[in-house]
N, C-alpha and C positions, 0 to 999 in steps of 0.2 A: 567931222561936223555933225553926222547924224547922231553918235552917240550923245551927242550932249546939247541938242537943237529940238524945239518942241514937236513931234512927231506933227501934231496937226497944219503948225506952219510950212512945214514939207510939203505936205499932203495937198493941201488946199496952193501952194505953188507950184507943184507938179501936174496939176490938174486944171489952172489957171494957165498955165503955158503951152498944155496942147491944147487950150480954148481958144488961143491968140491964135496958136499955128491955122489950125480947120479955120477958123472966121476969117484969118489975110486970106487963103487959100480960095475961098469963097467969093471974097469982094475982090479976087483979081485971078478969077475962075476964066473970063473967055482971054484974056493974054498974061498970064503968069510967065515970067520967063523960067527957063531953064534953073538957072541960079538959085533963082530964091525958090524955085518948088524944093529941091536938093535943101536950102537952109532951112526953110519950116521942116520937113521930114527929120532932118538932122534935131533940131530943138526937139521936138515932140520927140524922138526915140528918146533922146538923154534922159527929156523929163521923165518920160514911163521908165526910166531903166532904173531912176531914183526910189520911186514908188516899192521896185522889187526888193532893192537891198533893203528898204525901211521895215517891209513884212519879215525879212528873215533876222533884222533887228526885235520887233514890237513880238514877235509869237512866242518869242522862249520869258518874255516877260509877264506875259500874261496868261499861261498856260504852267501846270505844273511838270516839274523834268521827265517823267516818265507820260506824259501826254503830246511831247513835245511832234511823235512820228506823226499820232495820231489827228494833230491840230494842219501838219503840212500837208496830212490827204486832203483834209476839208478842205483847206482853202487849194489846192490846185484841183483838186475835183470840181471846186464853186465856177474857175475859170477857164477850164477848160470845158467844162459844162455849156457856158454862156459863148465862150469861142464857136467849140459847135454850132449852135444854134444859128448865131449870127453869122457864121461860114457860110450855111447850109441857105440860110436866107438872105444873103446880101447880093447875090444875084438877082433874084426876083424882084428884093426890095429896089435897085436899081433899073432894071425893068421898068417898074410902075411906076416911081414916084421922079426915075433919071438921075445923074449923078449931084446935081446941085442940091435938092430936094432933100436927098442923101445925108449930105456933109450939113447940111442944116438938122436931118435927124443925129446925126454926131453932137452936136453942140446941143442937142437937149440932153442926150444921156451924160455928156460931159456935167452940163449945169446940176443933175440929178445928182450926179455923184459928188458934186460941190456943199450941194445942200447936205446931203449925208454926213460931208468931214467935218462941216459947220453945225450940227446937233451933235455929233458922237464928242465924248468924253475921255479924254488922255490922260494920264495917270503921268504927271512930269513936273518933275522935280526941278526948278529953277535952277542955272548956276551964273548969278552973276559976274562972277569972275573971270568967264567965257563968254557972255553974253555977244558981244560982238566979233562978227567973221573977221579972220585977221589970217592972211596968206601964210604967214612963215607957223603959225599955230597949226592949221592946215595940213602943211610939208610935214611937219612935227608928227601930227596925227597917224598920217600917211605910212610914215615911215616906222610909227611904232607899230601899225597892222603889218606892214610886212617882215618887220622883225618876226613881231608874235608867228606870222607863220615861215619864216625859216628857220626858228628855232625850236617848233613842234614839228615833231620826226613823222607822225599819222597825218596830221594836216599837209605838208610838204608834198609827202608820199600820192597821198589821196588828190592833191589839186595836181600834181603832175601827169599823173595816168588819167583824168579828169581833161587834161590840155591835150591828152592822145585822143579821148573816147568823143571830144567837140569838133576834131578833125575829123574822123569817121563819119560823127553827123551834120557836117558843110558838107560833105563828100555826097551823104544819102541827097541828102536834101537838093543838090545839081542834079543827080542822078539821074533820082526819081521820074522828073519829065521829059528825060530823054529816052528811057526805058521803057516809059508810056506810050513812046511814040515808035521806037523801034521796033519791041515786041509786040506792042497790045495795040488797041483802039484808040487809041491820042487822051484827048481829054476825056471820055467817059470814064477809060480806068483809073486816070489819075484823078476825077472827083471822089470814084468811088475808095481811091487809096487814100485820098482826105480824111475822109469820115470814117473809115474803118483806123488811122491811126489816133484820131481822136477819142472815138469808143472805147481803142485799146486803152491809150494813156490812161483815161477815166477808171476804168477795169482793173492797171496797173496799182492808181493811185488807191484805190479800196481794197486790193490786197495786202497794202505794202503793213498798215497796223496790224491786220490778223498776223501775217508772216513772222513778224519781231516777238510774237507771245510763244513761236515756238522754234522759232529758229534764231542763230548768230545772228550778227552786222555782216563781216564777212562771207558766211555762207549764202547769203541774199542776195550778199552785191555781187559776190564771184558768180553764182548760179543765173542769174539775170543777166548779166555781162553774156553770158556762154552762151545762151538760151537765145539773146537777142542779134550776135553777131552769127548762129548756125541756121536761125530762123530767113536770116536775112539771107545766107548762103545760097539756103534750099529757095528761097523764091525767085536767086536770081538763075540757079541751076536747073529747074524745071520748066521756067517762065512759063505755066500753065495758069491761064486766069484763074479759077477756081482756087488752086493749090497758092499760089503766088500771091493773092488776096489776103486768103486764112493765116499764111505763113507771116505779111508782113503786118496785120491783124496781131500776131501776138510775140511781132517782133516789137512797136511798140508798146504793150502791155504790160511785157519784160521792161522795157528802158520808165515806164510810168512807175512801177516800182524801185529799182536803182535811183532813179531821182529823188523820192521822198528820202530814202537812207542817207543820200548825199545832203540833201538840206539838212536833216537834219544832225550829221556829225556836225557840219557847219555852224551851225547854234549851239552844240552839245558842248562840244571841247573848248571855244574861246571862256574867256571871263567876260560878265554881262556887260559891263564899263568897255569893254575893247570891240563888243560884238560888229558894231558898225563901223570899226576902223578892220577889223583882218577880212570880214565877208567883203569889203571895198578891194582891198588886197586883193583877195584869191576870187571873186570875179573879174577881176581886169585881165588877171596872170592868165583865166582859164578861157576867158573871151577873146585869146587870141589864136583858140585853135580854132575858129569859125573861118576866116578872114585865109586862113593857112588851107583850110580843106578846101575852101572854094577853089582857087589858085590853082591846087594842085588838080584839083575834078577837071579845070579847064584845060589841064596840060595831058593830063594821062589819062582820060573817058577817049580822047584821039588816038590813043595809042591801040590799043586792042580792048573794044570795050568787056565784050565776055569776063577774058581774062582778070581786067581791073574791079571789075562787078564783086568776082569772087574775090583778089585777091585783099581788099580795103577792109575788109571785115577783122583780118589776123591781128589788128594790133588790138582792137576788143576784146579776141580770145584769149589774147599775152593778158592785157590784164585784170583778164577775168583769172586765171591762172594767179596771179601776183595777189590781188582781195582776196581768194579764198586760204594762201596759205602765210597770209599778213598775221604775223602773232600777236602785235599791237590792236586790232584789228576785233582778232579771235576773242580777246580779252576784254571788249569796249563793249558796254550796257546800254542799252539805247530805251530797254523798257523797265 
């Protein structure tokens, strides 16, 4: 649907449906029940989850192929910039103004970014002969993205090890605040772990251009992979706040760079006409190592924490090891 749907009409409905979700949310703020907080939360992810696949559609469109690394720092650098920020501030800002006050500052930045999709300019080619959403066309689609990617041997390869390395990070991501609370000071080190892996990311993501002018695909991802699963090793091996900090500091750093390369193979190798049918594909395939690591963090963080701290890292070294000696890989141009 996205490949051949007016980017703007997306856009302005994806942004339109977390405006519903925050406004019910609001006018049934002192007795929401259960249920329906769970269903708006639900709508609003889907809708912002449309939004990402359409940027990983619209950027190879509008940017030239060899800009393409260069265009995915910008824009994750732009939101993980504004993440920060609004992380960093949205305590205080609820503090001061309270949670209602809040979600009503929500729904003006929503309207802002409304007005935005409503001036900007899309470059979209009409096809009437699709014009209308039609299920089994849909299925169709669907299923030609996931062809396209099991019939590319680097794409297959790359979303697989991609489904290991998003179980690692459910894994981090439960970890983290229990290790906070184990080792260290509860919540102070795990705010201060907040914002040291968003600096990283950012760090990561304005490396990742320079890197591709003199280094492989391969060489990046495997080196990052390596970098970011011994980083994470030593910080849980030390558990020295200082050292543990700097270490997990540019443990994400490392993964803000493997991310740009990973988006952008994902733009690079489909054909422009498919781009929004295989990125729908191989997010869905690779979104289901999140859901897998959580699970597991819940079963085996009981078991012997130490021990699983260090041992969840090895499957990022595998294939950190597999990306750098991928020949398909060694051979792929990205600038």
């Amino acid at each position: 649907m996205i490949d051949r749907a007016n980017p703007k009409k997306i856009l302005f409905g994806s942004i339109l449906v977390q405006m519903v979700a925050v406004g019910l949310l609001l006018v049934f703020i002192q007795q929401i029940p259960f249920w329906l907080l769970m269903v708006l939360v639900f709508l609003s992810v889907m809708a912002s989850s449309i939004s990402y696949v359409l940027e990983d559609v619209l950027i190879p469109q509008v940017v030239d192929y060899n800009q393409v690394v260069f265009a995915n720092s910008l824009f994750s650098i732009s939101y993980k910039v504004l993440d920060s920020i609004f992380n960093a501030i949205s305590s205080i800002l609820q503090a001061v103004l309270g949670f209602t006050l809040l979600l009503g500052l929500d729904l003006g930045v929503f309207s802002l970014a409304l007005f935005l999709v409503l001036i900007f300019k899309f470059k979209f080619k009409k096809q009437t002969d699709t014009e209308k959403f039609d299920l089994s066309d849909y299925k169709k689609e669907l299923s030609q993205g996931t062809q396209f990617l099991m019939g590319n041997k680097l794409l297959l390869k790359t979303s697989s090890l991609l489904l290991v390395i998003n179980i690692f990070t459910a894994f981090q991501t439960v970890a983290v605040p229990l290790v906070s609370v184990q080792y260290f000071n509860g919540s102070i080190f795990y705010g201060l772990f907040l914002t040291l892996s968003g600096l990283g990311g950012i760090c990561g993501n304005m490396l990742a251009p320079i890197l591709v002018k003199y280094m492989k695909a391969n060489q990046i991802i495997g080196l990052s992979l390596a970098l970011n699963a011994l980083c994470w090793m030593g910080a849980m091996f030390f558990r020295n706040y200082l050292v543990s900090l700097t270490l997990l500091f540019v443990c994400h750093l490392s993964k803000g760079i493997f991310n740009i390369l990973f988006n952008a193979l994902y733009q690079q190798i489909p054909p422009k006409e498919l781009l929004g049918r295989v990125n729908t594909a191989v997010d869905s395939f690779i979104t289901l190592g999140m859901p897998l690591g959580s699970i597991l963090a819940g079963i085996l963080l009981d078991w012997n924490l130490s021990l699983v701290l260090l041992l969840i890292a090895l499957p990022d070294l595998l294939a950190a090891f597999l990306f750098y000696h991928d020949r398909e890989l060694k051979d792929f141009r990205m600038n």
